[in-house]
Structures are given as structure tokens and as C-alpha cells.
C-alpha positions as CSV (number, residue, x, y, z in Angstrom):
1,X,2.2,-9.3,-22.6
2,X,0.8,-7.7,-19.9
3,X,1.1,-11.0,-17.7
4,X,4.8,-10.9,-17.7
5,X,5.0,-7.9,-17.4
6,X,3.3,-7.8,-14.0
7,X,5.6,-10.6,-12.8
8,X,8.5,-8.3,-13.8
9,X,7.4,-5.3,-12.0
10,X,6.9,-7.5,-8.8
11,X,10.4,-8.6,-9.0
12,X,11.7,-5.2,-9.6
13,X,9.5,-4.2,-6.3
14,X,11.5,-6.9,-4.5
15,X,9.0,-9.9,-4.5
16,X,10.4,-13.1,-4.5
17,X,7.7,-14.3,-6.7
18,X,4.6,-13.9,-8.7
19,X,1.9,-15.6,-10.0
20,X,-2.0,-15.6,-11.1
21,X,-4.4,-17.9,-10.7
22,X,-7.9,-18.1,-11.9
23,X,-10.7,-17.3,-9.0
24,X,-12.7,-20.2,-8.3
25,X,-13.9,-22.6,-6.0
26,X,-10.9,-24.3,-4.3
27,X,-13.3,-27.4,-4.8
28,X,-10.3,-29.9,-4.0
29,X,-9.8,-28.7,-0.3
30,X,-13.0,-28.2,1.1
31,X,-13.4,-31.9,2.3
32,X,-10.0,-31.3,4.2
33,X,-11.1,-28.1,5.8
34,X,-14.2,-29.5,7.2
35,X,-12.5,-32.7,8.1
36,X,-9.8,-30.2,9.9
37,X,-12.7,-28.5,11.8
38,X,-14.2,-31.4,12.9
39,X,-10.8,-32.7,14.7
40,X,-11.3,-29.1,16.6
41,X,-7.8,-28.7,15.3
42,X,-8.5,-24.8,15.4
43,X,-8.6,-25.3,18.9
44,X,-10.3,-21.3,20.0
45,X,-10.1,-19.9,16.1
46,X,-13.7,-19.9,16.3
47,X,-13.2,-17.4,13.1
48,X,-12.1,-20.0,11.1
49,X,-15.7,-21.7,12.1
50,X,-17.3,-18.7,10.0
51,X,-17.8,-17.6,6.5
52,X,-16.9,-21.3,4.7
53,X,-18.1,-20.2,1.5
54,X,-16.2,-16.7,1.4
55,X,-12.7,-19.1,1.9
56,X,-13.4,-21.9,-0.5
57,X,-14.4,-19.3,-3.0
58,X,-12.8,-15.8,-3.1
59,X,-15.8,-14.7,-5.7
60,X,-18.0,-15.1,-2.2
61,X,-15.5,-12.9,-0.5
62,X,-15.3,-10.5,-3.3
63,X,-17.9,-9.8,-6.1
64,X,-16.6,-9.9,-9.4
65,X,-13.0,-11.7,-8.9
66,X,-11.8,-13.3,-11.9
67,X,-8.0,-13.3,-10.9
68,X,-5.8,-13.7,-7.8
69,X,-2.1,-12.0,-7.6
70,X,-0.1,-14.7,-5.6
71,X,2.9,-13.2,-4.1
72,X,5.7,-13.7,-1.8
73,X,8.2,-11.5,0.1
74,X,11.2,-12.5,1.2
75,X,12.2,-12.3,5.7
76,X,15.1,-14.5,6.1
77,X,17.0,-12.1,8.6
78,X,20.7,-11.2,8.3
79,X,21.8,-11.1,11.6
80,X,20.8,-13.1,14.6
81,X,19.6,-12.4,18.0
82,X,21.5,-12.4,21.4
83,X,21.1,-15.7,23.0
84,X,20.2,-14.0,25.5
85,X,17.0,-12.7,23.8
86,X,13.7,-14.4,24.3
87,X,13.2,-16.5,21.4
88,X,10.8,-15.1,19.2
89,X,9.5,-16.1,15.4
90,X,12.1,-14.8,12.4
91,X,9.4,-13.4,10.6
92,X,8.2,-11.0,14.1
93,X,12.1,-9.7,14.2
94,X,11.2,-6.4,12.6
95,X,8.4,-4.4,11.7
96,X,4.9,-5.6,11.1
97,X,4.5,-7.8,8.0
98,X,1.2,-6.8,6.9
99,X,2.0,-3.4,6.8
100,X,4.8,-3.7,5.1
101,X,4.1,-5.9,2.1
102,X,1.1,-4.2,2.2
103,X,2.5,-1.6,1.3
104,X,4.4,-3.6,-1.3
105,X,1.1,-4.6,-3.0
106,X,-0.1,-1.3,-3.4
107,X,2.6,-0.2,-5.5
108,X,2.0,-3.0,-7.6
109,X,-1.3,-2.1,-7.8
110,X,-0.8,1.5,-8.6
111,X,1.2,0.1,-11.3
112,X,-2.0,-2.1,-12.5
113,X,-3.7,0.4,-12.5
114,X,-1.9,2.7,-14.1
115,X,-2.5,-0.5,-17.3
116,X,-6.1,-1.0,-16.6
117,X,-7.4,2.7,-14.8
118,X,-11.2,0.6,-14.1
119,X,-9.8,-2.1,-12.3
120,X,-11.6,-3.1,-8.9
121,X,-9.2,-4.6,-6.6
122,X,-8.6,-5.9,-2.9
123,X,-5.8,-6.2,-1.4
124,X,-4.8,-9.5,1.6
125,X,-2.1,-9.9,3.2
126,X,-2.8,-12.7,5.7
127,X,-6.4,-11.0,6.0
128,X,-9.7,-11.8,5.6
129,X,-10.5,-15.4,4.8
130,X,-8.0,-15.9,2.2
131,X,-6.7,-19.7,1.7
132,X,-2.9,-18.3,1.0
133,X,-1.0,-21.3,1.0
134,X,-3.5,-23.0,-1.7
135,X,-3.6,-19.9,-3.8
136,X,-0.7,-19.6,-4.3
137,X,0.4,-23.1,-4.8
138,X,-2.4,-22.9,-7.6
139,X,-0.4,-19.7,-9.6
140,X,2.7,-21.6,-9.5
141,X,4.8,-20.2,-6.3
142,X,5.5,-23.7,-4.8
143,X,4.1,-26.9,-3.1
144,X,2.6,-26.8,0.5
145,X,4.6,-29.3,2.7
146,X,4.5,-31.5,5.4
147,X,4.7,-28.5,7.7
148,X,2.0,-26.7,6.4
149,X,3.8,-24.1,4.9
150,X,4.4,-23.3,1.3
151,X,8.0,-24.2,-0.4
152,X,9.4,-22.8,-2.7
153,X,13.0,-24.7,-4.6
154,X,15.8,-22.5,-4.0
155,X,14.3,-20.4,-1.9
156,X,12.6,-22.7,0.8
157,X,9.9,-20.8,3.1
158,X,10.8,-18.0,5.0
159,X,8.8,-15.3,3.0
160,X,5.0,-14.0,3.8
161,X,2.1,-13.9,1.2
162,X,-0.1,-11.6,0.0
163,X,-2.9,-11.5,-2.7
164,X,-4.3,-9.1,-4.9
165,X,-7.8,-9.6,-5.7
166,X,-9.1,-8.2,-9.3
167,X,-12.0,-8.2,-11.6
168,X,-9.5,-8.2,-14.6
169,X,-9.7,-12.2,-16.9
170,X,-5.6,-12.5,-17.1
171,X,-3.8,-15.5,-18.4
172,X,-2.7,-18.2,-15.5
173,X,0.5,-19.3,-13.9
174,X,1.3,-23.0,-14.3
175,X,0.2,-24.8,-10.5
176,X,2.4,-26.3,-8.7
177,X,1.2,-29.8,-8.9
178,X,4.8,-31.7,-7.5
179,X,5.4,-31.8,-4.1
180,X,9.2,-32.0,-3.2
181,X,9.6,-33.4,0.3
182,X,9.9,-36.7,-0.4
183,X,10.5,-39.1,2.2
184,X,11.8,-36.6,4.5
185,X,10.2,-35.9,8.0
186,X,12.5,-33.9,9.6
187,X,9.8,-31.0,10.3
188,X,7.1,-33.9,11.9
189,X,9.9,-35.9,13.9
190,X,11.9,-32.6,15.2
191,X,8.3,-30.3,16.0
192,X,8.7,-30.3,20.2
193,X,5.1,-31.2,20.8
194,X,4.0,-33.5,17.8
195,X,1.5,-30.4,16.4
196,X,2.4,-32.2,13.0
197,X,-0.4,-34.6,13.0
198,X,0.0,-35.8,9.0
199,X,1.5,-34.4,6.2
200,X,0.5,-31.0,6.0
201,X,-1.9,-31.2,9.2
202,X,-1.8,-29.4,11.9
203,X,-3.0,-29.4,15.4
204,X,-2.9,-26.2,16.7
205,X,-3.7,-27.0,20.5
206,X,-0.4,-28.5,20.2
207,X,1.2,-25.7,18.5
208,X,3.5,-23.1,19.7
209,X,2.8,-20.2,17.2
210,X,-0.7,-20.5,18.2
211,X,-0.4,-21.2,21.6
212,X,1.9,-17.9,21.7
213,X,-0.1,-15.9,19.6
214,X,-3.1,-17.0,18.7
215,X,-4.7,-18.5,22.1
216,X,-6.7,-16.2,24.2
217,X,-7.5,-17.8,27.3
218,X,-4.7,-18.0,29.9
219,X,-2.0,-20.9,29.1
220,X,-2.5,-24.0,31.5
221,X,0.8,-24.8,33.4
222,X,0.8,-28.1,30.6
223,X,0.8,-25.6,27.8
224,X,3.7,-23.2,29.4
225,X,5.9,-26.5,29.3
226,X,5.2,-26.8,25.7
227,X,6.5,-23.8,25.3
228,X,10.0,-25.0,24.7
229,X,11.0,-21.6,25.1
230,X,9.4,-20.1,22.8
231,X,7.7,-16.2,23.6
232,X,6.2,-15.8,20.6
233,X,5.8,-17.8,17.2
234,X,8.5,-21.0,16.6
235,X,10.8,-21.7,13.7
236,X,11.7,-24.7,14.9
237,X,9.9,-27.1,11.4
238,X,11.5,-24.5,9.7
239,X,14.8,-24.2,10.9
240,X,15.0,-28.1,9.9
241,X,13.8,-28.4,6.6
242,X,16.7,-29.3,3.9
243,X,14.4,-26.6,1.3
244,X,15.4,-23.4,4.2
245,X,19.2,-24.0,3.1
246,X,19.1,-21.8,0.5
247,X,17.2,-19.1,2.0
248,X,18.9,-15.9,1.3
249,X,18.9,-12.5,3.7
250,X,16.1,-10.5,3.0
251,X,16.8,-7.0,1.5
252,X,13.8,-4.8,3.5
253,X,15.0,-2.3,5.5
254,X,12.0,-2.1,7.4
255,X,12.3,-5.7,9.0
256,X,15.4,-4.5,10.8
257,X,15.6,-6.6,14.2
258,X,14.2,-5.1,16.8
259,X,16.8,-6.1,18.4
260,X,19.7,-4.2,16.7
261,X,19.2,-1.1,18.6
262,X,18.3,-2.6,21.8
263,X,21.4,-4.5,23.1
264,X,21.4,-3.5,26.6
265,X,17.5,-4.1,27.4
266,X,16.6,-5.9,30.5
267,X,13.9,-7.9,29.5
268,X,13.2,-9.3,33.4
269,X,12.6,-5.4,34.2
270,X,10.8,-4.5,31.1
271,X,7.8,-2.5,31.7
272,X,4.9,-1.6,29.1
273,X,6.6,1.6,28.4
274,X,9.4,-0.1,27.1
275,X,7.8,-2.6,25.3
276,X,5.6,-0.4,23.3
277,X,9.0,1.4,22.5
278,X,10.6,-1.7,20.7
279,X,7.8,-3.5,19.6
280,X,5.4,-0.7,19.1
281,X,5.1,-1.6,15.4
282,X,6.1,-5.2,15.5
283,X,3.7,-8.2,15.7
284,X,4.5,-8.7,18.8
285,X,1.3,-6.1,19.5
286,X,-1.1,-8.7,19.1
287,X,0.2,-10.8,22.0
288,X,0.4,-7.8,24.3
289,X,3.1,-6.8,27.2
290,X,1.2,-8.9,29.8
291,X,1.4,-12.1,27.9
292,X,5.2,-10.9,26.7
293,X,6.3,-10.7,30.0
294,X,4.3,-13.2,31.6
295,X,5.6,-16.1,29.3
296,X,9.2,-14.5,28.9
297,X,9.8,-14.5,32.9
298,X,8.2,-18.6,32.5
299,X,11.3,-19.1,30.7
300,X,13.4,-17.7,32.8
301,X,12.0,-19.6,36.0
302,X,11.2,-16.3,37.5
303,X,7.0,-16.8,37.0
């Protein structure tokens, strides 16, 4: 069947997981996104203001969908940082995600093709107004949890997602309709600034990753102590979740720490140059030198 067959060929290319879902209205969540808009709890994502329609309903987004590839990839790094090293995001240690499972997803999809040669396809990989984390808790990966994040048992939820969008009818995954958290709140009683607002909620003025990354008016002194040290990204809901104990090193070569060939870097002296050297094809791009350095020297007392 050619279904399993797909699901093989993704674990051959070193997905962690596969599954399809049927596109459709995500019907069930679009009270929760308006609800989470209303709260202003995208804080200066004015994006996530615009095309509604296209995110609830990926047929909006692309004309003729009738099925959704749901995959993740594995980052779990092998090796840690220097202490010394400003704290930055696991999944940021080595090269840009969305180019490389990107990447990924197009030899998957040459390999669809190479079934069905008239297939029309898109390819997302935290792109576009995709709704990842319900996708792909609809084709079976795992539930989303009280972090926000999708788990996934025995593996927990240090991997990316990505999506493949096609105009092929293919038989669906299973969803995911448990949710395995149980009574724990380790990720909403441990998260530095309370961004965890309810299960699954969350506030991003009070969140690091976005305040980080994502934010682009300059951080108020309030914000900076939010921080909690943090340069770019936080792991920190992750880091305590029970699920993340069986997270397994990831086998890319490509998400190589940055790190690993940079031991004797002075980060207080860094200058652009240098920056663009070591994270010149990291995600640290999107934050930018000045914001780098301006919220690494914070840190440090030295700004």
C-alpha cells in the first residue's frame, strides 16, 4: 500500500515520524484561535492577525489539497555547550531548521513523485500559515501539551515539523485523541515568567522565545529581566517535562553545534564579522548581531 509505504521511506530518510491527515477545516480550534487573539496573546505577531481562513483550512491556503504529510525530525543535540556560552534554544545549536528538513521533505517528495508523476504539492516547514501542532496531532504523531508543544511517547518533543501539502485522496493516520500529561505541571509551575497561562496557552508577552526572537521593538528594561538568561529561544518547559527523558541524540550532521568549532570565541568582543561567520546559516540570522550582542552583554552585566 502505498500509505505505508510513504511512512517507510520517511523513516528510512531519518524522520522520526509520519503521518496523513485529511485536509479540512480544523473546525474544532477556530474558537480557541480567536479567543487567543482577542487576549492579544500574540503580543506584535500582527501576522497571525491575517489570513484566518488560509490557517483554519489549508484548502484556503492551497487549491486542491486533499492530504497533509505530518512529519517530524529529530534535534536533541549530542553534546552540550560551554557554560560559558550564552544560552541559546537546542533546536538553534546548528544549522537552520527550515532548510534542512526542508530539504528532507523534498526527497520525500521526489520519492512521491516518482509513484504519482501529476502530483501538485507544497512544501511547509514552519512556513506560511500552517497550524503544525494540530496537524499533526490529527495524522497521529502525538498529543499537544500543556506547553504548547507536540509530544510524542518515547520520544518526547525535541523535533521540528514539517508538512507536505498534496492534491492526492490517501488513506488517514489514526489522530491522536489521548493526551498524556496527566496531572503533571512541571512545564507551567517551572516556566520563569508564568507565559503558561492554561493548559496549552500561551502568552507570548511573557515569553522568552518570542521575546528573543520574535519581538521587534526594543526590549523594555522589565522584559531584559525576564530574560532569565536567555539570548535566544528557552528550553526551559522542555528541559522539565518527564516525556523529554527519552529523547535520543539526533543523527543530522548538519545540526552540528555551532559551537564545536568555536571554543575559544570571545563573545564580549564579538563583532558582526564574526557572528556572521558562526551563525551565518543558523537561526540565529533572524535575531541579528545587534540584538545578539545587545542581550548577550545584558547577561553579562556589561549593557
Amino acid at each position: 500500500m502505498f500509505e505505508e509505504e510513504l511512512i517507510s521511506k520517511a523513516s528510512e530518510l531519518g524522520f522520526l515520524a509520519c503521518g496523513i491527515a485529511k485536509a479540512e477545516k480544523l473546525q474544532e480550534h477556530e474558537d480557541s484561535l480567536h479567543e487567543w487573539l482577542r487576549n492579544g496573546y500574540h503580543s506584535e505577531m500582527g501576522y497571525m492577525e491575517r489570513n484566518i481562513e488560509k490557517r483554519l483550512d489549508p484548502r484556503e491556503l492551497v487549491k486542491g489539497t486533499k492530504s497533509i504529510i505530518c512529519l517530524a525530525y529529530n534535534y536533541f543535540p549530542n553534546q552540550l555547550p560551554d557554560t560559558t556560552d550564552p544560552k541559546i534554544a537546542k533546536y538553534a545549536w546548528g544549522e537552520d531548521y527550515h532548510r534542512v528538513v526542508k530539504d528532507k521533505c523534498y526527497e520525500l517528495l521526489d520519492w512521491i513523485k516518482s509513484q504519482h508523476p501529476t502530483v501538485h504539492s507544497r512544501v511547509f516547514v514552519d512556513s506560511a500559515p500552517v497550524m503544525e501542532r494540530q496537524w499533526a496531532q490529527k495524522a497521529g504523531i502525538g498529543w499537544i501539551g500543556k506547553n504548547s508543544l507536540l509530544l510524542r511517547k518515547g520520544l518526547g518533543s525535541n523535533f521540528f515539523l514539517a508538512e507536505i501539502f498534496l492534491d492526492l485522496e490517501l488513506n488517514n493516520s489514526e489522530p491522536y485523541l489521548t493526551q498524556h500529561c496527566g496531572d503533571c505541571t512541571a512545564c507551567i509551575d517551572t516556566c520563569p515568567t508564568q507565559a503558561i497561562v492554561q493548559d496549552g496557552v500561551i502568552d507570548s508577552n511573557k515569553c522568552i522565545s518570542y521575546l528573543t526572537i520574535e519581538k521587534q521593538s526594543e526590549l523594555n528594561p522589565q522584559e531584559k529581566e525576564m530574560l532569565n538568561d536567555w539570548v535566544f529561544g528557552c528550553d526551559v518547559c522542555q528541559d522539565v517535562c518527564p516525556w523529554n527523558r527519552f529523547s535520543q541524540p539526533h543523527q543530522e550532521p548538519r545540526f552540528t553545534p555551532y559551537f564545536s568549532n568555536n571554543r575559544d570565541i570571545n563573545w564580549v568582543e564579538m563583532n558582526e564579522e564574526q557572528f556572521k561567520d558562526i551563525f551565518g546559516k543558523s537561526p540565529l540570522t533572524r535575531m541579528g548581531f545587534e540584538k545578539f550582542k545587545q542581550l548577550y552583554l545584558f547577561q553579562q552585566g556589561k549593557a
